[in-house]
N, C-alpha and C positions, 0 to 999 in steps of 0.2 A: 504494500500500500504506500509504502513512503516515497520509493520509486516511481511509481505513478503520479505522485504529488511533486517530487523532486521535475518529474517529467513535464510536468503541466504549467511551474512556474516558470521554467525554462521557456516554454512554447510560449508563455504572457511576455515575457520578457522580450524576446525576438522581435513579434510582431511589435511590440512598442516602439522598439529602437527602430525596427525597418520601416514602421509606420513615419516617424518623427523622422529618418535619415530622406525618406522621399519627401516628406516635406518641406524641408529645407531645401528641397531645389529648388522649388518655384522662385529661390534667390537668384537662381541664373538666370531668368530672364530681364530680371531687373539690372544688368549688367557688368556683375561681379565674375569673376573667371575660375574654373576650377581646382586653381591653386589658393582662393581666397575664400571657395567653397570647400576645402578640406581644411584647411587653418583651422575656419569658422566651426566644423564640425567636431576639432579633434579639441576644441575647449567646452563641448558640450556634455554634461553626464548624463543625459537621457537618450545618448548616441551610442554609449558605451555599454546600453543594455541588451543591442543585437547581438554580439559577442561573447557575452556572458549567458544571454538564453541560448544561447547554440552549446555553449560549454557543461552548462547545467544539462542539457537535453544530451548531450551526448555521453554523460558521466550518469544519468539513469540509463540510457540503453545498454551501454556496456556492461552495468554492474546488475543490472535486472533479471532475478533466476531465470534460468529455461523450463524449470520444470517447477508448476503448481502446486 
């Protein structure tokens, strides 16, 4: 069960930061470059939860019995 929940926050996590990393493009059109579009990202901590739900979700799948 913990695994599953370990797996679930990861999944929240992800979508948040991937959610919030596409959103901050819409800065590109306003005519920022995407060297000033990753600067600007890499000082954000709600950028930094894609990476970390990936890490969590991959540390339940791996450690998650095979057998019930």
């Amino acid at each position: 069960m913990g695994y599953i929940l370990l797996f679930l926050i990861g999944f929240g996590l992800a979508v948040s930061g991937g959610v919030t990393i596409i959103a901050y493009m819409n800065f590109l059109p306003a005519g920022i470059s995407w060297m000033e579009y990753f600067i600007f990202i890499k000082g954000r901590i709600e950028c930094y939860f894609l990476p970390i739900g990936f890490l969590l979700m991959m540390i339940a799948i791996q450690r998650f019995p095979e057998k019930l």
